[in-house]
N, C-alpha and C positions, 0 to 999 in steps of 0.2 A: 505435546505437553497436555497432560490431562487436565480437564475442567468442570466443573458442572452444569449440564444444560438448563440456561433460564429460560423463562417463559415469554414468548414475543404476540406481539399480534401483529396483522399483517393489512397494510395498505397496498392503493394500485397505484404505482408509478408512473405514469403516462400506461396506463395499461399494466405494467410488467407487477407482479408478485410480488411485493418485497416484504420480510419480514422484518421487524427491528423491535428494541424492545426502548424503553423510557425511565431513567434512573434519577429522580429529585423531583418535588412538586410545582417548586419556582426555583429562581435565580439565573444567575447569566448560563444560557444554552451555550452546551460545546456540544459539536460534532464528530463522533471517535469512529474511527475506522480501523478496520481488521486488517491483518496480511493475508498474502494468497495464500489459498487452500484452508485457510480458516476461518472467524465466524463472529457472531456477537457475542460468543459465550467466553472466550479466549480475551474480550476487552473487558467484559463484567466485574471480574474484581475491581479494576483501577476506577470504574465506571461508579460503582457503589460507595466507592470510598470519595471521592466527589461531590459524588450528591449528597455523602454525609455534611460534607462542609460547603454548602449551599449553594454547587452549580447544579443544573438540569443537563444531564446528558444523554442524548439522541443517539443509538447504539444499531445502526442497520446491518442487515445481512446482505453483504454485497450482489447483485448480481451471478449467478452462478455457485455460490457458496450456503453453507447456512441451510436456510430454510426458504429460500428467495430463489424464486425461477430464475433460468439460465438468461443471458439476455439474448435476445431475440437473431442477432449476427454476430460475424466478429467483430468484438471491437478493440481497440486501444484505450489508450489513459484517459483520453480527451471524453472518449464516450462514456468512461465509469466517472471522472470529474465531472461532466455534462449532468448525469443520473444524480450526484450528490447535489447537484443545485436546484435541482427537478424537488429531488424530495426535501430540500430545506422549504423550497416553496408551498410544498404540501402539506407540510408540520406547523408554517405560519411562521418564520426563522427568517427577517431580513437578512443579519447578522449575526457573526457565532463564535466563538473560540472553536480549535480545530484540535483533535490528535487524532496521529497518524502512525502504525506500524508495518515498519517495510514495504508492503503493495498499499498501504495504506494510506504511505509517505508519500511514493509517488501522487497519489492524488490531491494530497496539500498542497505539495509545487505546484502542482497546474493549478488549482484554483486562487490561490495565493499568487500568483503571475497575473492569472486571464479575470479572476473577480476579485481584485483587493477590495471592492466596497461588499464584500458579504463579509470578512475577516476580520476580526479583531488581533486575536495572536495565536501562532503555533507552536506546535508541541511535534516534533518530532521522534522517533523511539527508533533506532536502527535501521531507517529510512534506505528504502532501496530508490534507484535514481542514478546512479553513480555509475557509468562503464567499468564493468572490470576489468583488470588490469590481466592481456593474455599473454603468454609466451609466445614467442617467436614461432613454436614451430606449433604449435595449437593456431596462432593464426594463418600459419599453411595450408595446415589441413582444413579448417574452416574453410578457406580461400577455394581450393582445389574441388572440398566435394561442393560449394555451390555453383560452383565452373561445369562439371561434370552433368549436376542435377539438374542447369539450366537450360545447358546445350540437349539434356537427351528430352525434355520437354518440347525446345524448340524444336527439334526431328518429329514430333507426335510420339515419341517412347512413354507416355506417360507410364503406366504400367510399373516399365523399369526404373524410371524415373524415381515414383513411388516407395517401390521395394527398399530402392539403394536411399530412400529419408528416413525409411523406417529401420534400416541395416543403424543406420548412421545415430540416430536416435538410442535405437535399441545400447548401442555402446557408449556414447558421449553422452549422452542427453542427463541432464539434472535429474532429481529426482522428484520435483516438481512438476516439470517436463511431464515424466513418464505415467503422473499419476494424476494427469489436467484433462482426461477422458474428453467428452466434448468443448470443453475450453483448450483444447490444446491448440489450435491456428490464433485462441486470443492472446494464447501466454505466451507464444511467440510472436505475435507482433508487441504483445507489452514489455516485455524482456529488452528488445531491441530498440526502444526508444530511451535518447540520451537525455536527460531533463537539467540537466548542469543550465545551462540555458535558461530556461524556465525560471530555475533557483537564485541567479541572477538578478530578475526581475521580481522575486516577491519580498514587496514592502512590509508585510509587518512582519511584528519583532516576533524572534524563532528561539524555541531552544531546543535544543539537541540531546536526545539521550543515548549512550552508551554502553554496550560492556567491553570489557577489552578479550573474552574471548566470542566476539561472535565470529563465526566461519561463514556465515551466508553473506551478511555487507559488514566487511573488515574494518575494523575501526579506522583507519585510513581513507575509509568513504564520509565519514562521521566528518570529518578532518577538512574533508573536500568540501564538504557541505557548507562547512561553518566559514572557511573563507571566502565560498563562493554566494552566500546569501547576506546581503547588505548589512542586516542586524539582527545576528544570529551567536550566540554563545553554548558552548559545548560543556555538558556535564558526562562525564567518564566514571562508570561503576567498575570497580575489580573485582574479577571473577562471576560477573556476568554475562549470561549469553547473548542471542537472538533476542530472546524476548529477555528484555533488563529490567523492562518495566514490571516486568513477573518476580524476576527474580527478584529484585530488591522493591518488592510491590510498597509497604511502607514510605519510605525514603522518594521514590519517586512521585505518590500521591501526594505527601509533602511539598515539596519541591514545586508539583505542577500545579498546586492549591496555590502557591505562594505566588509563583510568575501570572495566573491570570484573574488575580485578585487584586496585583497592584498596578 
């Protein structure tokens, strides 16, 4: 989805690069976060429109996306949630309002779970998190080639080992997947954490946006979320996508002015 690139400047995150940019002069700080493979320029509109109506919001480029160096291993959720608490502390942010799209979401859950006292309330946008739902015979194949890949590791075959992830890849793999260059050992271990769990446990009040055609997390994950987060309410845009916040960019800056104003 095309955007305009704005302008960041960049801090050192325990060391690491990170770029972010800062939308409002005062008011209550929110926290917004990107989805994977994109950036703080993809949150900018919703970010701008915010800070029109009097919150400050802190727009970073995740780790490895953006303009912000890759992080330094592989990590999981817990280490990109880790890094957003790093840099609230470095911005001077006890606590904050949160938005989150899709990889973005993920990282609400976790902090929302593991630091309810940084959190005021969330906002979630098509939040990934959620296991998808596999066929029967897609989880065979699953099954079979990490059977195959793990047994010719344990032989020392690495090599072929190799070849047959990247065969395997090359045909099934998402297109996220395919296009996570050196983030790709992070996007699959972040992919494969279930955070249902997590969503469970975070206590403050959530809300949920939609559209009903996204294909990457199915409104039926939206669904899942909202029953499985203690105090969470779901808003449904029609004939919105992935990003609903985009698409119905008005209506949702509305909406998320409203919920963390009151």
């Amino acid at each position: 989805m095309p955007t305009q690139m704005i302008p960041r400047q960049f801090v050192a995150v325990d060391g690491l690069t990170t770029a972010h940019a800062v939308f409002g002069e005062q008011g209550a700080p929110v926290i917004m976060l990107h989805g994977w493979g994109a950036s703080a320029d993809l949150v900018a509109p919703l970010a701008a429109r915010l800070a029109n109506q009097g919150l400050r919001c802190f727009v970073p480029d995740l780790p490895g996306f953006g303009q912000s160096a890759p992080p330094p291993a592989i990590w999981g959720v817990n280490d990109y949630a880790n890094f957003v608490i790093r840099y609230m502390a470095l911005m001077g942010i006890d606590r904050a309002h949160f938005f989150g799209h899709s990889f973005g979401g993920r990282l609400c859950l976790i902090i929302g779970a593991e630091h309810p006292d940084r959190v005021d309330k969330i906002v979630l946008a098509n939040s990934a998190g959620v296991p998808p739902r596999r066929s029967t015979s897609s989880q065979l194949r699953l099954s079979t080639y990490k059977a195959i890949r793990n047994a010719l590791y344990g032989m020392g075959a690495r090599g072929l080992a190799d070849r047959l992830r990247d065969a395997y890849a090359r045909r099934y793999g998402s297109a996220d997947y395919k296009s996570a260059g050196v983030l790709r050992d992070t996007f699959v271990r972040v992919v494969n954490e279930n955070l249902l769990p997590y969503a469970a446990r975070v206590r403050a009040s959530t809300l949920l946006i939609w559209g009903t055609k996204d294909d990457d997390t199915p409104l039926w994950q939206g669904q899942t979320l909202e029953k499985t987060i203690p105090d969470a309410g779901l808003v449904i845009y029609e004939d919105a996508g992935h990003y609903s916040y985009l698409d119905r960019l008005n209506d949702a800056a509305r909406t998320i002015v409203y919920f963390f104003t009151q």
